[in-house]
C-alpha atoms as one frame of an Amber mdcrd trajectory, in Angstrom:
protein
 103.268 114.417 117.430 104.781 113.294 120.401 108.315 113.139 121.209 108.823
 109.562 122.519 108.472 107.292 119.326 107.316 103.891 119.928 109.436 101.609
 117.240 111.021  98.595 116.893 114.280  99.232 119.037 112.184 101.198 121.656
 109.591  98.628 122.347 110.936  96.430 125.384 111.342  99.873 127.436 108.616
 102.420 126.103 105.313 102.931 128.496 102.133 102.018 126.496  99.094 104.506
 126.487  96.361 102.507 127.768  92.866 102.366 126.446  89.345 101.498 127.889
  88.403  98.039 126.871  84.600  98.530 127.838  84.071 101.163 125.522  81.826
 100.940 122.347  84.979  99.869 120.567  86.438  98.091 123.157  89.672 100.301
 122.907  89.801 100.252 119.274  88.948 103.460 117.985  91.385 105.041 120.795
  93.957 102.806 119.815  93.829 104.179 116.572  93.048 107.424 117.318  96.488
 107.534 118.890  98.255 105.878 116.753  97.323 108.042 113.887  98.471 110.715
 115.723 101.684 109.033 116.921 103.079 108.095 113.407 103.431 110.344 110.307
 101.361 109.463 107.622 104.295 107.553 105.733 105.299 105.944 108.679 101.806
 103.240 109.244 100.375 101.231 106.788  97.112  99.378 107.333  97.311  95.488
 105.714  94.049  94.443 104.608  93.052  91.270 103.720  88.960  92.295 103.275
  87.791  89.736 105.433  84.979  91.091 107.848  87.238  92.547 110.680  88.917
  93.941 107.470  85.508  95.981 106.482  85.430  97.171 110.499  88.210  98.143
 110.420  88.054 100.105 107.252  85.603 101.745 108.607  87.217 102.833 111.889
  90.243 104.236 110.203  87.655 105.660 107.992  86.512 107.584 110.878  90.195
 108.564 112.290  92.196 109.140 109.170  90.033 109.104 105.923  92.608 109.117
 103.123  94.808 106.265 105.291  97.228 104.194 103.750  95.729 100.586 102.781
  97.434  97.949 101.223  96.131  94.486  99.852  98.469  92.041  99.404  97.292
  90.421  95.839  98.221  87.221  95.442  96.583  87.185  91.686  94.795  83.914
  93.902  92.327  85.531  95.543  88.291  84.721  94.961  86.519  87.052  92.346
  84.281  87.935  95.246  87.344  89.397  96.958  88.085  92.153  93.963  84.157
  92.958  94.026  84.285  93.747  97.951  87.495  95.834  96.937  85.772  97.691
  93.918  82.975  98.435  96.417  84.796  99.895  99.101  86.500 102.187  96.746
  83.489 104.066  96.292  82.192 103.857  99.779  85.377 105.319 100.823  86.890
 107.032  97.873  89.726 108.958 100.330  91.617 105.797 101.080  94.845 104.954
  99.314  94.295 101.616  98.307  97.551  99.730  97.182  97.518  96.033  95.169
 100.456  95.331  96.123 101.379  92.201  93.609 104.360  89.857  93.990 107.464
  90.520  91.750 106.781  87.297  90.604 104.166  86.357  88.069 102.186  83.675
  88.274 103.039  82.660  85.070 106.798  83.204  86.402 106.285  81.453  89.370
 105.200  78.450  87.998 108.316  78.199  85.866 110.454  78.677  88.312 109.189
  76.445  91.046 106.636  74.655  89.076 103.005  74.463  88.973 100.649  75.035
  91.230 103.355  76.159  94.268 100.507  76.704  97.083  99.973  72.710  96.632
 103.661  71.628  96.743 105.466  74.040  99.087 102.870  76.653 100.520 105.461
  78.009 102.684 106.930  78.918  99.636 104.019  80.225  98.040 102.935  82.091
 101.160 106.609  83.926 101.274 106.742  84.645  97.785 103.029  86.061  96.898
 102.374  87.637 100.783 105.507  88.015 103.331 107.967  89.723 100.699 105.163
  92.142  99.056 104.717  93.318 102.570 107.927  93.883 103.612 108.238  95.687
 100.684 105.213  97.725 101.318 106.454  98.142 104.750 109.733  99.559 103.539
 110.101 103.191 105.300 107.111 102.611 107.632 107.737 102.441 111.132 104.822
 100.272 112.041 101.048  98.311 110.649  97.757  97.538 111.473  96.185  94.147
 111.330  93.149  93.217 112.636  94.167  90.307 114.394  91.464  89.038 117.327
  93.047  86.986 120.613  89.739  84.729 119.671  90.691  84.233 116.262  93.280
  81.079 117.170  95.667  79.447 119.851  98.486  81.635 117.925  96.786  84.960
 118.377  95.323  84.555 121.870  98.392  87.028 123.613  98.039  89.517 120.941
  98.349  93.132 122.136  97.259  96.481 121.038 100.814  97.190 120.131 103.383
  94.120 119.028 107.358  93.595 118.285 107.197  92.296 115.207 110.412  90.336
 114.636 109.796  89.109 111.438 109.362  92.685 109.983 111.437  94.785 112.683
 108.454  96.994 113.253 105.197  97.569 115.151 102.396  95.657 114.711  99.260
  97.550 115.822  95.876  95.426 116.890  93.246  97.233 117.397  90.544  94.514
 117.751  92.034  92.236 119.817  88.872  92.239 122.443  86.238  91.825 119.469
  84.386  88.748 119.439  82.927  87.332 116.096  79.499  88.402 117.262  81.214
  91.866 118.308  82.193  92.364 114.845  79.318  91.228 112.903  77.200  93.240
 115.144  78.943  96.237 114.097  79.248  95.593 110.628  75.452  95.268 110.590
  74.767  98.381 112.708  76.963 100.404 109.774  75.412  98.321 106.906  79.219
  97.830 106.000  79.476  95.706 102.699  81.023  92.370 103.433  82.772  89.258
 100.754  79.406  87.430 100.356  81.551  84.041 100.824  80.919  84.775 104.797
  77.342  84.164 104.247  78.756  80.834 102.831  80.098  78.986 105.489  83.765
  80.956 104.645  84.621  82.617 108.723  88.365  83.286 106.895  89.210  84.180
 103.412  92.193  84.103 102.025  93.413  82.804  98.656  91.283  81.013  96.636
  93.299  77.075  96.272  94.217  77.157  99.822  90.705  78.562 101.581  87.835
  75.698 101.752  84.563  76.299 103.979  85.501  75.638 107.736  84.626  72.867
 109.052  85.193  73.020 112.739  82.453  75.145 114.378  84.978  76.055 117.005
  88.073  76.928 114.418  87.158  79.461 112.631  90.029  79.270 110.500  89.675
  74.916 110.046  89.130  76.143 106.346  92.719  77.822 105.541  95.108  74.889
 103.936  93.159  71.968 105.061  95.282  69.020 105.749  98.450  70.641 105.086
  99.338  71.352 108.708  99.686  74.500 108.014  97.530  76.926 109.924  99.421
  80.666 108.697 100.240  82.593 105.875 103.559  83.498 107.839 102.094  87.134
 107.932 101.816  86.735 111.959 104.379  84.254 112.800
């Protein structure tokens, strides 16, 4: 463990390990490597959604921490494929902690409260009750997370760095894929026969919950699926 922790109040004047981006990870498994070793094991929490970068990087932490902290943030809208891939990688990786983390809210709950079918009426909402306040309660105590966020994912994500301020949860938000490409990740998840949502294979690049995720249709937008013709283009997750 080293001395000098990197956190929220220490971020705009610590100095940054740097990793090699030509590597066969392109900096990924070193960025984890490190920060595995720079946190305690309460203190980083990897948020999976179980989307394809979610299955790499599975399998890196896999290879850096096996019994890791994961947690899922379940809506109770996700696609049935979605609990399959989960169920799977349970028994691929049996070591991992694997949290469903569910909303305080019911569905059932929800709908009384703010009426039917929230994610059509006020996704913001939705989004902030069934994803952003599950995480920062699962990020209560922990000093920092992992997404796997990709600069070539989106406009929003294209300045993503290994290691982030996150303002929205006061803590570190750790990216170890940011120089994976689509193909990069594919290519890997191929080369380790990693199981996968079988909706990818279905013209579904981004998965999320089941009303508000539709088959892209923008070739160059990976994410022109996610709350078509709403406007909206995040969860609120990495805003």
């Amino acid at each position: 463990m080293v001395e000098s922790k990197l956190t929220f109040s220490s971020y705009d004047h610590y100095s940054f390990p740097s990793f090699d981006e030509d590597n066969e990870t392109k900096g990924a498994l070193d960025a984890l490597r490190w920060s595995y070793e720079h946190y305690d094991e309460n203190e980083i929490v990897y948020a999976c959604s179980f989307g394809i970068e979610g299955m790499v990087m599975i399998d890196l932490i896999a290879k850096v921490k096996p019994d890791a902290k994961v947690v899922f943030l379940d809506t109770g809208l996700h696609f049935k494929e979605t609990y399959e891939l989960i169920d799977k990688v349970k028994e691929r990786y049996p070591q991992l902690e694997i949290e469903l983390k569910k909303p305080s809210l019911t569905l059932e709950e929800q709908k009384e409260q703010h009426g039917d079918e929230l994610w059509k009426t006020a996704p913001n909402r939705c989004c902030e009750i069934r994803k952003i306040i599950p995480l920062r309660e699962a990020l209560s105590g922990a000093t920092a997370w992992i997404s796997g966020l990709r600069r070539e994912q989106s406009e929003t994500r294209k300045n993503t760095q290994y290691f982030n301020k996150d303002n929205k949860f006061e803590s570190i938000k750790v990216c170890p894929l940011i120089h994976w490409t689509w193909k990069d990740v594919w290519r890997y998840a191929h080369k380790n026969d990693l199981p996968y949502n079988v909706l990818h294979d279905n013209g579904y690049p981004s998965i999320g919950c089941a009303p508000c995720t539709s088959p892209a249709f923008n070739a160059d937008d990976m994410r022109s699926g996610r709350w078509t013709g709403t406007g909206k283009t995040e969860c609120g997750l990495h805003q």
